[in-house]
Backbone as a chain_set.jsonl record, in Angstrom:
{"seq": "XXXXXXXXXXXXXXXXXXXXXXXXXXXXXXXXXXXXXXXXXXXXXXXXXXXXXXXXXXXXXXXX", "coords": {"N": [[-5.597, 3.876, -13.599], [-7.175, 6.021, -11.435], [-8.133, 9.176, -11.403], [-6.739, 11.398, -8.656], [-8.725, 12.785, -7.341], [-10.922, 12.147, -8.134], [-10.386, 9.147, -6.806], [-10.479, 9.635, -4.237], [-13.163, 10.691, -3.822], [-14.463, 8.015, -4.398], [-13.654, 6.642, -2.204], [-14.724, 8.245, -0.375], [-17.336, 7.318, -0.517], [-17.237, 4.857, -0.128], [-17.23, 4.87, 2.59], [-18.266, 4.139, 5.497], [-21.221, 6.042, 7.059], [-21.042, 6.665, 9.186], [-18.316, 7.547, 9.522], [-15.032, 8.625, 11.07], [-12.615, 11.307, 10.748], [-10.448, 10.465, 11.506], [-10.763, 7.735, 10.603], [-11.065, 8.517, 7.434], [-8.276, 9.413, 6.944], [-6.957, 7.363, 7.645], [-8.219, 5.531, 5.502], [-7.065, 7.065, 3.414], [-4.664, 7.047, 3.277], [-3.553, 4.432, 3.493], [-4.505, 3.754, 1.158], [-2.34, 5.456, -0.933], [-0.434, 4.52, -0.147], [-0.853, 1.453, -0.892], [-1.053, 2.402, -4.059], [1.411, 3.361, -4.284], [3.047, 1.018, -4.197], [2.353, -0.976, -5.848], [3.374, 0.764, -8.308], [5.88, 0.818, -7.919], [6.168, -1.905, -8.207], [5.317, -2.193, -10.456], [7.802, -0.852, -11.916], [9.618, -2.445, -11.444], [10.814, -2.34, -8.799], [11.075, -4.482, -6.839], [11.379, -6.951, -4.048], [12.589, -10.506, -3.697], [11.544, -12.566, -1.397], [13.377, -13.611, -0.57], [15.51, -12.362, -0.966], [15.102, -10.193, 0.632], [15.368, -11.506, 3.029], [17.945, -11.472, 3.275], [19.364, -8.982, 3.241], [18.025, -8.089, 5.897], [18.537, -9.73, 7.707], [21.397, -10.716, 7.138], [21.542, -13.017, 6.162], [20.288, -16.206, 4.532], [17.377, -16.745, 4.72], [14.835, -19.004, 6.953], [12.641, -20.153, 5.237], [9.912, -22.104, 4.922]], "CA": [[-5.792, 4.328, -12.243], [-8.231, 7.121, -11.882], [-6.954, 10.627, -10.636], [-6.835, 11.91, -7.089], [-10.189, 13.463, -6.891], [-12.073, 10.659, -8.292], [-10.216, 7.918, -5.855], [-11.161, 10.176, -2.563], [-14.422, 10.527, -4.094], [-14.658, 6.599, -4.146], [-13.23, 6.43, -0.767], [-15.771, 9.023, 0.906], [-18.404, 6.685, -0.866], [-17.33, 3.324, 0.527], [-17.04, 4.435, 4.396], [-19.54, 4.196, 6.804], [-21.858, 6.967, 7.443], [-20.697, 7.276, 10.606], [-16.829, 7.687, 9.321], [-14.433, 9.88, 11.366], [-11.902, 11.997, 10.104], [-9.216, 9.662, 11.568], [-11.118, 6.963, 9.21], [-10.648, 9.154, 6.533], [-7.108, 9.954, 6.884], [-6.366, 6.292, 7.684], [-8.324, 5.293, 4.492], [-6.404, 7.591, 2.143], [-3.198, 6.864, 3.766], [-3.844, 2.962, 2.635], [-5.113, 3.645, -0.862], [-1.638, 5.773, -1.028], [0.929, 3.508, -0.096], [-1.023, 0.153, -1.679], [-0.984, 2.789, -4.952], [2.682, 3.505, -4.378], [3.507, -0.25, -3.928], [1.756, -0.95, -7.518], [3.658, 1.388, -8.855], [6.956, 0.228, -7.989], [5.752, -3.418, -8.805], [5.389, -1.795, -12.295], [8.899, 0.029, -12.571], [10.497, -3.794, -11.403], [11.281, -1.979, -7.472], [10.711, -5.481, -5.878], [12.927, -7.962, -3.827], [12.092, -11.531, -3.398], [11.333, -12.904, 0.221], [15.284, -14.373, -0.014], [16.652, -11.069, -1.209], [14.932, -9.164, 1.951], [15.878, -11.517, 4.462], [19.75, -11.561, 3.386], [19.475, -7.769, 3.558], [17.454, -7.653, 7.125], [19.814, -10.726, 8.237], [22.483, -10.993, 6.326], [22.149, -14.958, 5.898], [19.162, -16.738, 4.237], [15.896, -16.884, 5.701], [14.384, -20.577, 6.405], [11.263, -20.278, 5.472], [9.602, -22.655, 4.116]], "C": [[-6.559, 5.654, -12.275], [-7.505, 8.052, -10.774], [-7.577, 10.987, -9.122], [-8.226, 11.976, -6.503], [-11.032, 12.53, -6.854], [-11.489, 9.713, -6.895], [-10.678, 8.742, -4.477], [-13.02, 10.505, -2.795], [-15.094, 8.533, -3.552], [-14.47, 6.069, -2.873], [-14.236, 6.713, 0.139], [-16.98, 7.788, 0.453], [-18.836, 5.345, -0.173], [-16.858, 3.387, 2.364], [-18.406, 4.767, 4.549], [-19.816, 5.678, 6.892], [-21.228, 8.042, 9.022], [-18.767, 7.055, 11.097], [-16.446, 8.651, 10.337], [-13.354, 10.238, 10.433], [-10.731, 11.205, 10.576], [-9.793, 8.399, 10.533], [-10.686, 7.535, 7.898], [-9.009, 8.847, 6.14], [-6.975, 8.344, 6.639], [-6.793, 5.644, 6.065], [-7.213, 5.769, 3.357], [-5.014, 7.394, 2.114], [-2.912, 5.195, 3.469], [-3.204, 2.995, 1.745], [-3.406, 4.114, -0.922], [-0.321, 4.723, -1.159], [0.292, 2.363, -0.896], [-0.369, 1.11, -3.764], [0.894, 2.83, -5.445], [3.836, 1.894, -4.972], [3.663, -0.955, -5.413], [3.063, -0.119, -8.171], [5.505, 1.304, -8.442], [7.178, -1.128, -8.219], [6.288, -3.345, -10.152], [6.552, -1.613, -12.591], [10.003, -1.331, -11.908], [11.551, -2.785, -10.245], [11.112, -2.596, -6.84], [12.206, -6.103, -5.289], [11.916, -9.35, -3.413], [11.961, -11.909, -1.699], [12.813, -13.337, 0.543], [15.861, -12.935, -0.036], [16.234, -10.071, 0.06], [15.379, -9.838, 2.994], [17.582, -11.597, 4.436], [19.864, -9.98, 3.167], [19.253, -7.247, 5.183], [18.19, -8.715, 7.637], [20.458, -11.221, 8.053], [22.971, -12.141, 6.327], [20.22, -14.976, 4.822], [18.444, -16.822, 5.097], [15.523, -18.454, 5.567], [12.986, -20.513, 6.851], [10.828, -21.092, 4.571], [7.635, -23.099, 3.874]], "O": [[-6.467, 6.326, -13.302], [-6.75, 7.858, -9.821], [-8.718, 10.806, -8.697], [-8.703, 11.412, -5.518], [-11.727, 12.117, -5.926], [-12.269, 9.628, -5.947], [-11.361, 8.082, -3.693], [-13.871, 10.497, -1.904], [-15.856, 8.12, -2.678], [-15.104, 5.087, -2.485], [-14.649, 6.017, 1.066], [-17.553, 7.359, 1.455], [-19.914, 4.868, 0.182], [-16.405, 2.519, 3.11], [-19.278, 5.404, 3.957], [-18.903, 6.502, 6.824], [-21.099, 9.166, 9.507], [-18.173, 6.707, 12.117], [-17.27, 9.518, 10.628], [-13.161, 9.569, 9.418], [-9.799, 11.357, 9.787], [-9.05, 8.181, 9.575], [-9.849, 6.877, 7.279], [-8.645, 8.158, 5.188], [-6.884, 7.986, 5.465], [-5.85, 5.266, 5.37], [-6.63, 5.001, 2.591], [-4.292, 7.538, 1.127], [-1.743, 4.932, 3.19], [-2.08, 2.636, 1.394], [-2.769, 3.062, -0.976], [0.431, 4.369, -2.068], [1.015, 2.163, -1.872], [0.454, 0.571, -4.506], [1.438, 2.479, -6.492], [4.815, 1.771, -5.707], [4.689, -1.35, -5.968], [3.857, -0.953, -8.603], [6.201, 2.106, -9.066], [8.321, -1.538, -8.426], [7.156, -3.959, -10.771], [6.813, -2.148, -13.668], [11.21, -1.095, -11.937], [12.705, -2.477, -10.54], [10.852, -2.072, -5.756], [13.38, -5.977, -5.635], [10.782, -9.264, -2.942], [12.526, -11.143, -0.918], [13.311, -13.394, 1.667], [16.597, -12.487, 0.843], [17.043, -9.219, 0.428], [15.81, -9.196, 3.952], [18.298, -11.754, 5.425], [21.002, -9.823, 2.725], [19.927, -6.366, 5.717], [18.779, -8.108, 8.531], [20.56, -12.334, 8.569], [24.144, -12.502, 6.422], [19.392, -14.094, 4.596], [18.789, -16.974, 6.269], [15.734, -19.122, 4.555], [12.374, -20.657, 7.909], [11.227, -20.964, 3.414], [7.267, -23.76, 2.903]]}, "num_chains": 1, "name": "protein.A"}
């Protein structure tokens, strides 16, 4: 994963010319959480689609 500076570097690179500063923010605020997400992927911080809905509705989910 490449460090801070570099990824907002890469960021300013791939918006539009005619970015605003709420683009911005919203971009880096993305990259952040997708990075975060990764990174609890890695350290095995997941739950399966059954194990969240018997937490958020304390039965099984029927999804199929």
């Amino acid at each position: 994963m490449p460090g801070l500076k570099q990824a907002v570097h890469e960021i300013a690179d791939q918006l539009p010319e005619r970015a605003t500063w709420d683009d911005v923010l919203y971009t880096c605020y993305i990259r952040q959480k997708l990075d975060e997400g990764i990174r609890d992927l890695d350290a095995g911080r997941s739950y399966t689609q059954e194990e969240v809905g018997k937490r958020l509705l304390g039965k099984r989910p029927e999804c199929k």
